[in-house]
C-alpha positions in Angstrom: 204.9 117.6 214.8 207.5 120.5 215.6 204.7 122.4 217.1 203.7 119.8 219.1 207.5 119.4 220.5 207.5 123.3 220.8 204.7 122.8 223.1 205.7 119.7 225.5 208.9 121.5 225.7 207.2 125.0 227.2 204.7 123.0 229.2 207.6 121.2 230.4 209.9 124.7 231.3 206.7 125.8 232.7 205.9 123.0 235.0 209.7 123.2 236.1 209.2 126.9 236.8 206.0 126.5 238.9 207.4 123.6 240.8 210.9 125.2 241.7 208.5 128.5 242.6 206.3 126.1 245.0 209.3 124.7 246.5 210.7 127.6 247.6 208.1 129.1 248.8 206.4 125.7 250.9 208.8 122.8 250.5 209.6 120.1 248.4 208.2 117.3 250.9 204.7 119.1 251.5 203.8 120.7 247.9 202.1 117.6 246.2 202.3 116.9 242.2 198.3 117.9 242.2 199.3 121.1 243.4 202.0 121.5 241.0 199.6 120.9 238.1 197.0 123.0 239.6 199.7 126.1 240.0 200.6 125.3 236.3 197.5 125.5 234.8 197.6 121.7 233.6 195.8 118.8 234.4 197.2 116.4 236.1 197.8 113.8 233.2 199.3 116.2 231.3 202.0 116.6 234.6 202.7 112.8 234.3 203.4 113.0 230.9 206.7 114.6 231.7 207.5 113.7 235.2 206.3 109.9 236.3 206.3 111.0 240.0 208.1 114.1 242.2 211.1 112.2 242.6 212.1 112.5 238.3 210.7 116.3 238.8 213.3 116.7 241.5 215.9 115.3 239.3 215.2 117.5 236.4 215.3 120.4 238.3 218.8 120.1 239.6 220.0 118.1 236.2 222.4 121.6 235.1 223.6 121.2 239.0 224.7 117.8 238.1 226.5 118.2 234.5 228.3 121.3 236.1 229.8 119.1 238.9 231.0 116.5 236.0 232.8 118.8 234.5 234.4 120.2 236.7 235.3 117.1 238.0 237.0 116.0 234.3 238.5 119.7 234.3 239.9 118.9 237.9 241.2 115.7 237.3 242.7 116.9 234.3 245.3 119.6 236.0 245.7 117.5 239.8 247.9 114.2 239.6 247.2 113.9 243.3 244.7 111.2 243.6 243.5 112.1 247.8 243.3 115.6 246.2 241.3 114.6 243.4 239.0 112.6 245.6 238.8 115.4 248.3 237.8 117.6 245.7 234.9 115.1 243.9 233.5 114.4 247.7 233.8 118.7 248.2 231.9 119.6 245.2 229.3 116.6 245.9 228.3 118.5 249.0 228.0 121.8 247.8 225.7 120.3 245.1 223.7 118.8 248.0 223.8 121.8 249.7 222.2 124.1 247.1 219.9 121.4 245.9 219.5 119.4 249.3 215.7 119.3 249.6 215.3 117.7 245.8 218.2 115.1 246.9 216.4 114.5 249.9 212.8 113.6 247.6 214.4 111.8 245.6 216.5 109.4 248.0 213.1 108.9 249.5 211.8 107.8 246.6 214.0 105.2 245.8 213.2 101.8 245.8 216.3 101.2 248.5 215.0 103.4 251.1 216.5 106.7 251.9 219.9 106.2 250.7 222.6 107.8 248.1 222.6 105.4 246.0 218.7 106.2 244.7 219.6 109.4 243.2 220.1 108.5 239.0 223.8 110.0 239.1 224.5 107.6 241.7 226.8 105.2 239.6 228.2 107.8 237.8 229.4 109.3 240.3 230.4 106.1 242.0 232.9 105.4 238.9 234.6 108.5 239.6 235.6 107.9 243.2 235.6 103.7 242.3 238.7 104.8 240.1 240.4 106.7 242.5 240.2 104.1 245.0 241.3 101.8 242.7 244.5 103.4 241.3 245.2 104.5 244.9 245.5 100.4 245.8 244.6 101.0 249.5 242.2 98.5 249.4 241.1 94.9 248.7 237.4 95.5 247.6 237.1 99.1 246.2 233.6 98.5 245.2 232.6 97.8 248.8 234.5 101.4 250.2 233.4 103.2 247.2 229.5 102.4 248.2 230.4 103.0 252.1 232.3 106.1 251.4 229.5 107.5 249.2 226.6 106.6 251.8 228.4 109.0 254.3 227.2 111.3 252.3 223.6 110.2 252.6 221.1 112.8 253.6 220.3 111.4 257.2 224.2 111.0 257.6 225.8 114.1 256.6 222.5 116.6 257.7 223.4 115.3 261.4 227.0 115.5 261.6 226.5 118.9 259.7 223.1 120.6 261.4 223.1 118.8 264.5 227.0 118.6 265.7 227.8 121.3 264.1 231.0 119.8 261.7 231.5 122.0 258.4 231.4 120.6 255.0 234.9 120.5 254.8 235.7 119.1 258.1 233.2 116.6 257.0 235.1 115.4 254.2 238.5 115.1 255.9 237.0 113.0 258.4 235.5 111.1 256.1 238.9 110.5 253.6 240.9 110.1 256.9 238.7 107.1 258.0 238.8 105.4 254.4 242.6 106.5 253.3 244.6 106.3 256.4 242.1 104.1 258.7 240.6 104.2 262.0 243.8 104.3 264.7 
């Protein structure tokens, strides 16, 4: 039985290697999971064994990306009393994780059953919580459920690749405008 782990866990490093090679080298929206198997050696079944569809092999490949940006969240949090700072920092560190990984975000808000928005990608609610307790403790709003989930969807790929590829606003401009319009309000 251990050698049969061993070996779903090196078929599984494998296939995560091949794919993250394909991806760089085509893109994630035009290399196909047949292709992925095929460049791995492995049949296609044995592919779906470990990754039900492109989307859960996206999310795998950037799952390090994500526990990284946890903990330096709870590290953050940890030494800033300043809750806007604490929630500029969160939104800050979400981008550059989209940034470095924004292809495999983009696959896997596509995937989702919601259409292509945030709130598909599986760290979604964790996330949320974070920024759902800042808003909360900050008592700037009636319905922080409601902001959190707007404020979050800024951040959507369609939203944030626009106002950052096509008009040109940097990351952190990005997020300033953002925290302006949901701390202080439109005036």
């Amino acid at each position: 039985m251990a050698a049969t782990r061993s070996d779903a866990l090196k078929n599984r490093h494998f296939i995560l290697e091949t794919a993250q090679t394909l991806f760089r080298n085509q893109s994630v929206e035009s290399v196909s999971m047949k292709m992925i198997a095929t460049n791995a050696n492995i049949g296609t079944g044995t592919l779906y064994r470990h990754f039900s569809n492109k989307a859960e092999l996206c999310m795998a490949l950037i799952d390090k990306d994500v526990a990284t940006l946890f903990e330096s969240i709870d590290k953050y949090k940890a030494s800033e009393d300043d809750l806007q700072e604490q929630l500029r920092f969160i939104l800050l560190n979400f981008i550059e994780l989209k940034e470095r990984n924004i292809e495999l975000l983009e696959e896997i808000e596509r995937a989702g059953k919601r259409g292509r928005v945030l709130m598909n990608i599986p760290f979604y609610e964790r996330l949320k919580n974070e920024v759902f307790h800042i808003i909360t403790e900050m008592n700037i709003v009636n319905d922080p459920d409601f902001h959190t989930d707007i404020l979050l969807n800024s951040f959507s790929a369609d939203v944030f690749d626009y106002q950052n590829k096509v008009k040109g606003i940097a990351s952190t401009q990005f997020v300033d405008r953002i925290l302006k319009i949901f701390i202080r309000g439109i005036k």
